[in-house]
C-alpha positions in Angstrom: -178.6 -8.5 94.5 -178.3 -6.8 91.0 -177.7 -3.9 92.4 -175.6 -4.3 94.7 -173.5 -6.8 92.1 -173.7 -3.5 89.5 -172.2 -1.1 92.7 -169.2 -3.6 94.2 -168.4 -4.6 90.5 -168.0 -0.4 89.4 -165.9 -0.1 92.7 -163.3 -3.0 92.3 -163.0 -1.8 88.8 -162.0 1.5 89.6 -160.1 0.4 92.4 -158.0 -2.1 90.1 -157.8 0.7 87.7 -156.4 3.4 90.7 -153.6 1.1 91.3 -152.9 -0.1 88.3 -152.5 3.0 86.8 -149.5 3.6 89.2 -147.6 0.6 87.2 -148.9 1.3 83.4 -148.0 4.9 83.9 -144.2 4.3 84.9 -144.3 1.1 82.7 -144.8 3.9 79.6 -142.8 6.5 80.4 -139.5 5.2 82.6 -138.7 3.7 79.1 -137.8 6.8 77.3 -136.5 8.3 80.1 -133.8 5.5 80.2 -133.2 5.5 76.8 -132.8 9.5 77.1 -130.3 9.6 79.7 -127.7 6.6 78.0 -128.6 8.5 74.7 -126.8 11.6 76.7 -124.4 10.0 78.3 -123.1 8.1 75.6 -122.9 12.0 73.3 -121.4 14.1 76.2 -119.4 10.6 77.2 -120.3 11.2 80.6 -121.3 8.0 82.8 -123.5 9.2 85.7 -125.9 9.8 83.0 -125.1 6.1 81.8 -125.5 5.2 85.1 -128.4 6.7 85.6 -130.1 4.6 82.9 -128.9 1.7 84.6 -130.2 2.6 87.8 -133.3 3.7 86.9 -133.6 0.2 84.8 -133.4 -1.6 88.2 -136.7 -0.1 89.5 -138.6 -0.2 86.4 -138.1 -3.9 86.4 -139.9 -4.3 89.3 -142.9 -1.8 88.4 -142.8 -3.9 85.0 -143.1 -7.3 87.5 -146.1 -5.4 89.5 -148.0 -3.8 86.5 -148.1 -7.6 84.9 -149.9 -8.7 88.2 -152.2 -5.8 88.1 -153.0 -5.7 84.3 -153.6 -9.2 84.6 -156.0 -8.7 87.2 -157.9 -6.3 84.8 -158.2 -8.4 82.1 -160.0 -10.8 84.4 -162.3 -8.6 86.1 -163.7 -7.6 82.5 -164.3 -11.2 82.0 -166.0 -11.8 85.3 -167.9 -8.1 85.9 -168.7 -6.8 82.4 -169.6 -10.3 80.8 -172.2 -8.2 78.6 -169.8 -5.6 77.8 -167.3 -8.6 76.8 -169.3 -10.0 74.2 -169.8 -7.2 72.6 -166.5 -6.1 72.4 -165.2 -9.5 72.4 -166.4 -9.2 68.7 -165.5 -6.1 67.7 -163.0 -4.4 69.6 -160.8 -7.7 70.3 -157.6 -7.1 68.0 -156.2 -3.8 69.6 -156.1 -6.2 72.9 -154.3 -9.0 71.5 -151.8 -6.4 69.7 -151.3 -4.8 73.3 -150.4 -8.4 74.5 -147.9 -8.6 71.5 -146.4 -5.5 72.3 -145.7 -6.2 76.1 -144.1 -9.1 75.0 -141.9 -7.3 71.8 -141.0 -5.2 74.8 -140.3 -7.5 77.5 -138.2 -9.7 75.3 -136.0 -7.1 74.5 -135.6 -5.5 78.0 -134.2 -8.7 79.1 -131.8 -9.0 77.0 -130.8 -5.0 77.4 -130.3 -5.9 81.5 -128.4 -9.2 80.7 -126.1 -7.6 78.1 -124.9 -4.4 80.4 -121.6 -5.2 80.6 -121.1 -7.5 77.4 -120.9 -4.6 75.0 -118.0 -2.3 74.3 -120.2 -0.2 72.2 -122.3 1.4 74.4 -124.6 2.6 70.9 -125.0 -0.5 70.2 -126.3 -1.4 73.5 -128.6 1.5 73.5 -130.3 0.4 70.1 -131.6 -2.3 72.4 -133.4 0.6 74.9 -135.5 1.6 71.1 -137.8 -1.7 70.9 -138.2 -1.6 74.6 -139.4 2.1 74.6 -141.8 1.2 71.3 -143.2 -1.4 72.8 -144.1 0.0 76.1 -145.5 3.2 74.3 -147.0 1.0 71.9 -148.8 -1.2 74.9 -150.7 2.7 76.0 -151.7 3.3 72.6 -153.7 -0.3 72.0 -155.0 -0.8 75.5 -156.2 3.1 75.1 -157.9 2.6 71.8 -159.9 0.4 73.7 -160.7 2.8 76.2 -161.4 5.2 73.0 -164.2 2.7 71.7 -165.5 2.2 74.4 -166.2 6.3 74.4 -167.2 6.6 70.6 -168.0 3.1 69.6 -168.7 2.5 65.9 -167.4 -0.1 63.4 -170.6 -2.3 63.9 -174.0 -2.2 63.9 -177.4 -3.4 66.2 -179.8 -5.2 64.0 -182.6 -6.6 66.4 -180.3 -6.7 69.2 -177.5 -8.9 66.8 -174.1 -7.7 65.9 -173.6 -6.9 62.2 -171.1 -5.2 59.6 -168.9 -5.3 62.4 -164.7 -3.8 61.2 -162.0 -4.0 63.8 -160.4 -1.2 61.7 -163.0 1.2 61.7 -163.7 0.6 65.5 -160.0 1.0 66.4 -160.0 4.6 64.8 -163.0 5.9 65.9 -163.1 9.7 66.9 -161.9 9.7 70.6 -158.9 7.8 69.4 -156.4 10.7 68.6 -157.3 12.8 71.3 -157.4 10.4 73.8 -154.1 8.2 72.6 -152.1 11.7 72.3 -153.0 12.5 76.0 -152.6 9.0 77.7 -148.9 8.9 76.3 -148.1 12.4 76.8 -149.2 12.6 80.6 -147.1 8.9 80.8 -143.9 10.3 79.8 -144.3 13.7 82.1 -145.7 11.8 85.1 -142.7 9.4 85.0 -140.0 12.8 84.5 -141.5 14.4 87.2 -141.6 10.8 89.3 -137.7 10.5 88.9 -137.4 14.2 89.5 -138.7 14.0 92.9 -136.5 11.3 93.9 -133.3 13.5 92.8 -134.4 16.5 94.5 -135.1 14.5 97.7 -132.0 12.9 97.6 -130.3 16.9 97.6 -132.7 17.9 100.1 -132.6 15.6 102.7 -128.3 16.5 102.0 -126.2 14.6 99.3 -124.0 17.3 97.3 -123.9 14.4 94.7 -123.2 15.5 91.0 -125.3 12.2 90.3 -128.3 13.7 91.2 -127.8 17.3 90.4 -128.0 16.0 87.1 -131.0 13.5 87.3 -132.4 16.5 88.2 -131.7 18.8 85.7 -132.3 16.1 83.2 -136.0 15.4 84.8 -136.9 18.8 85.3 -136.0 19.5 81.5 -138.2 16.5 80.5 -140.8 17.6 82.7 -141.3 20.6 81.5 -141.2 20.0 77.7 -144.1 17.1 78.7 -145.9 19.5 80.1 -146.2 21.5 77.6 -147.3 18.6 74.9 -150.1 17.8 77.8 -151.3 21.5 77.8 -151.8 21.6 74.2 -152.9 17.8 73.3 -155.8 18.9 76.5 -156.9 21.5 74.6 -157.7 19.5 71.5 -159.2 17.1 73.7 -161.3 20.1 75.4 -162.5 20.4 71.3 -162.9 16.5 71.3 -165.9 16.7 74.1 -167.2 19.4 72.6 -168.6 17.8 69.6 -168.6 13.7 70.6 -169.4 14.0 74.5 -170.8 17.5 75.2 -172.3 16.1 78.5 -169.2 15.0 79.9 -167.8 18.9 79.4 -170.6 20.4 80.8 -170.8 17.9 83.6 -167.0 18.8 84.0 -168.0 22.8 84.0 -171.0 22.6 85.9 -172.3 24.4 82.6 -176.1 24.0 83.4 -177.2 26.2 80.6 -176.6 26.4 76.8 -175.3 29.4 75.7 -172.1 31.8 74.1 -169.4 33.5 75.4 -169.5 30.8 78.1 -167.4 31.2 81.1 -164.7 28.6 82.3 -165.6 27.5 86.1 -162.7 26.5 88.3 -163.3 25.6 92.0 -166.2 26.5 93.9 -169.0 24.0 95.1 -172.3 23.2 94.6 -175.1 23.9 96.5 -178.6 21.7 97.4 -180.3 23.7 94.3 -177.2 23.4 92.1 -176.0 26.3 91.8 -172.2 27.5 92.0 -170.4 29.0 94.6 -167.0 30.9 95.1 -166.2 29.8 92.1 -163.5 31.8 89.5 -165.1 32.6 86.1 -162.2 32.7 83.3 -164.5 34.9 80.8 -165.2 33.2 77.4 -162.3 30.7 77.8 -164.7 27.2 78.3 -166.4 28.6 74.5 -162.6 28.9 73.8 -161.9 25.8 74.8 -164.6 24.2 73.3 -164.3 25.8 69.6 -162.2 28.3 69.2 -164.2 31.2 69.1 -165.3 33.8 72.7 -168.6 34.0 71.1 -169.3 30.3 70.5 -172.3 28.2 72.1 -171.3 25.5 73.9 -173.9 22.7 74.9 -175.5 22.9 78.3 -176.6 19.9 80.5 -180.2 21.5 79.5 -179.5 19.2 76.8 -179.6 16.0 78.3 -182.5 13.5 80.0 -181.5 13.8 83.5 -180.7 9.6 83.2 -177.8 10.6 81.2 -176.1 13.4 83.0 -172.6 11.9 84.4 -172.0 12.7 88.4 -171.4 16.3 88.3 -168.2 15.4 91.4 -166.4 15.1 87.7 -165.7 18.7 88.0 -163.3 18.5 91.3 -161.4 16.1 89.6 -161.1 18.2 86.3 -159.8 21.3 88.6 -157.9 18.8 89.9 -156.2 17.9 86.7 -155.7 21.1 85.5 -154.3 22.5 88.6 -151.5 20.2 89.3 -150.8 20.7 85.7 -150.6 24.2 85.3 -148.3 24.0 88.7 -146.0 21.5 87.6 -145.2 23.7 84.3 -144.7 26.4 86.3 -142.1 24.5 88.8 -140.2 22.8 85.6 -140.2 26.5 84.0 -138.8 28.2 86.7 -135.9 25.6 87.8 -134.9 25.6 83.9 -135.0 29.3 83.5 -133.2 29.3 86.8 -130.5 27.2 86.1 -129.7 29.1 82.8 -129.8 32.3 85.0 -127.8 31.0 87.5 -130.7 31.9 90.9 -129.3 30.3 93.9 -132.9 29.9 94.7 -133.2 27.2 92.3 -131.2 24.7 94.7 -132.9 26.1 98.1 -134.1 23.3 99.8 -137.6 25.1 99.8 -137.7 24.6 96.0 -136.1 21.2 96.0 -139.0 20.4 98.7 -141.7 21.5 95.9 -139.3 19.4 93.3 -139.9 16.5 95.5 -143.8 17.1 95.1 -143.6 17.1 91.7 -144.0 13.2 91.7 -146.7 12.3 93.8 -148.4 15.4 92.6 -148.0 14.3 88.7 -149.3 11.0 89.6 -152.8 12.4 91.4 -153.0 14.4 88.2 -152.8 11.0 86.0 -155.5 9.8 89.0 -157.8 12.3 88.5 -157.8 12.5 85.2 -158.5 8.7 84.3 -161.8 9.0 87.5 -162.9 12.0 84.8 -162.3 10.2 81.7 -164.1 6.8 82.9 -166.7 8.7 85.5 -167.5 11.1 82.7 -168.8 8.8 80.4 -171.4 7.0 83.5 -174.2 6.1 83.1 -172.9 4.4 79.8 -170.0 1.7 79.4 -170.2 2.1 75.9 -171.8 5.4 75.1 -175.0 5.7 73.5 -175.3 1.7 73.5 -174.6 -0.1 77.1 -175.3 1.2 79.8 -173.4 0.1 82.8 -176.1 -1.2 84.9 -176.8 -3.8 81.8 -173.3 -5.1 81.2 -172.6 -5.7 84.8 -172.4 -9.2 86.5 -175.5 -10.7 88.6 -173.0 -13.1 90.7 -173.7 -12.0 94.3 -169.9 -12.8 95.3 -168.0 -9.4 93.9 -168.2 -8.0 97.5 -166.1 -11.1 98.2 -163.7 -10.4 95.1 -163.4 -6.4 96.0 -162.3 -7.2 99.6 -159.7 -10.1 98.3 -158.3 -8.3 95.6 -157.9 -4.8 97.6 -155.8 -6.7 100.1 -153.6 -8.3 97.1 -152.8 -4.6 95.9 -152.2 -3.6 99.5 -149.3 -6.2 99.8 -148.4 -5.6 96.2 -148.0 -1.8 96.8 -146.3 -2.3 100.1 -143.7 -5.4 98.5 -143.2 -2.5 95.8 -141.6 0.4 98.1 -140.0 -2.1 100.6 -138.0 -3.8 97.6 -137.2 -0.4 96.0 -136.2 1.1 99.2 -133.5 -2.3 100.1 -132.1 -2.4 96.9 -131.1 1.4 97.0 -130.0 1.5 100.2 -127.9 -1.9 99.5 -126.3 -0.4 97.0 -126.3 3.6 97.0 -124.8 5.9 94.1 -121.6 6.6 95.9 -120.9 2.9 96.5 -121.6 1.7 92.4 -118.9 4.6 91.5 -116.5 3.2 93.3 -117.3 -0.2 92.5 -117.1 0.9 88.9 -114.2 3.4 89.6 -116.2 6.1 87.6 -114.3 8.4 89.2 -110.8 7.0 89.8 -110.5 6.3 86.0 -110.7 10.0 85.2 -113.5 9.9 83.1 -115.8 12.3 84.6 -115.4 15.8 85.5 
């Protein structure tokens, strides 16, 4: 039953993580995007955009409710699955996860009081310095959980004497090599998942027919956000492209189907894999994976020739880094167009073809963030903790995780669909047009 304990425990971890990562994602980015649009609204002293934060607020509170359920559930799985992996880590890598606890709670203290003071403050800057711990914090909570995720990638700040832990520093462990890199990106890709999220619920709103200025702006603001995100993600990927290179070559080559060492190495995207290994119909980008990987056209960058065979990650990694990149690449392209098309004034800009793609920007973002966490976490297999555990050895030997995998996939099921049915009442029970004339926006003269 090992075995099969060591299979169901990998899939209701990466099945917790899948939906999870739905919550944490929005939980760190929405945030800022709040705080951006009162920020706005509060300079140009226009109140859609104030209103906007409000609105968005709303929903976040309930992904906030749902990620607590899910992260929760992850925090127990590690206890009950990965019982080797916890004791390890237990002992060395335990403070960044008791100063992501704190930070959920700086954050959650201080959201409450920003919903229950809405209305109490005259001085709406005073109100906003309120949205500042609340973005911290939730920024704060990626950044520790993520570290973990880091050491767990380049673990050091201990050492193995006869099988005993020894010399272990928390410090030293926290900022271990993948930790910039890996911190940057997780951020990053947060904030310009959750632009583009809100972006595709503008553009469907002017798609499927409102004229609303409301959303014409939400828009406009998203898309802008969007883009300059996406930009940060291309260039912190890059420097994480140099990361592998050096800590976790196998995971790059795996990624790049890059079976042999050697310069001027091409960069591989799409094609498949035949019985023999060998690539098909793929595109070869001339010396940009040696790019990439240091700089230089000419530069030799590690093969899987390297490796034992016992080592090599799942070589499916590579559909999920074309995957990645992809959806990327497009979504800086759609923000970049829309913004330059606004300045220049293209009708084609508020087509409801391109407001269609606009509303594929979301649920596209969000398979990126999918794909990329499945390459980060697949990448590093056959190791939990590389070089040191593998993850056969830190699994559980309880015979009841096929048990826990079927009970827990049905709690997200009801989880996700509680999510879009209480999101979808509570907008349609009280729609944009409705608040501005509860709030006479508009009869008071304030907006143009």
């Amino acid at each position: 039953m090992t075995g099969d304990s060591v299979f169901f425990s990998r899939v209701l971890t990466e099945t917790t993580l899948t939906f999870h990562i739905i919550y944490a994602t929005l939980g760190v980015g929405v945030p800022l995007m709040i705080m951006i649009a009162q920020w706005i609204g509060i300079k140009k002293n226009d109140q859609y955009y104030i209103l906007l934060a409000r609105r968005w607020t709303r929903g976040f509170v309930i992904t906030v409710a749902v990620g607590v359920v899910t992260g929760t559930a992850i925090g127990l799985q590690l206890s009950l699955l990965w019982p080797n992996f916890m004791v390890l880590a237990g002992n060395v890598i335990a403070l960044p996860l008791f100063m992501e606890t704190f930070a959920f709670f700086f954050e959650a203290i201080f959201l409450g009081i920003y919903l229950y003071t809405w209305d109490r403050f005259e001085n709406q800057k005073k109100h906003l310095l309120l949205l500042i711990p609340v973005a911290i914090g939730a920024s704060f909570s990626a950044v520790f959980i993520t570290i973990v995720n880091s050491f767990m990638n380049a673990p050091q700040g201990f050492d193995l004497i006869n099988g005993q832990l020894a010399n272990v520093n928390p410090i030293t462990a926290m900022f271990n090599p993948a930790m910039p890199t890996k911190v940057a990106h997780v951020v990053v890709t947060a904030y310009m998942t959750s632009a583009f999220v809100l972006a595709s619920i503008a553009a469907f709103r002017l798609a499927t027919g409102s004229k609303h200025v409301y959303h014409k702006k939400a828009l406009l603001l998203t898309m802008k956000l969007g883009l300059v995100f996406s930009i940060a993600t291309a260039i912190i990927g890059d420097f994480s492209g140099k990361y592998l290179a050096e800590y976790q070559p196998e995971k790059l080559a795996a990624a790049e189907w890059h079976f042999e060492t050697s310069s001027e190495a091409p960069l591989l995207m799409y094609g498949i894999l035949d019985e023999n290994n060998e690539v098909k119909y793929a595109i070869e980008i001339p010396f940009a994976l040696s790019i990439l990987a240091h700089w230089w056209p000419s530069a030799v960058v590690t093969g899987l020739d390297q490796f034992p065979p016992d080592e090599i990650p799942p070589l499916y990694i590579h559909y999920l880094f074309d995957t990645m990149v992809t959806i990327g690449i497009g979504l800086l392209l759609l923000s970049l167009i829309y913004w330059f098309g606004v300045k220049r004034g293209w009708s084609f800009v508020h087509s409801k073809l391109f407001l269609w793609f606009a509303v594929l920007s979301g649920p596209l973002a969000m398979i990126a963030i999918e794909a990329g966490w499945w390459l980060a976490e697949v990448g590093r297999q056959p190791w939990i903790l590389r070089g040191i555990m593998r993850t056969a050895d830190a699994a559980t030997t309880n015979p009841n995780v096929d048990l826990m995998l079927v009970l827990f996939s049905i709690l997200y099921i009801i989880l996700g669909i509680g999510t879009i049915i209480v999101m979808i009442r509570m907008f349609k029970r009280n729609p944009i047009e409705k608040e501005l004339a509860d709030r006479e926006i508009e009869k008071g003269g304030m907006l143009k």
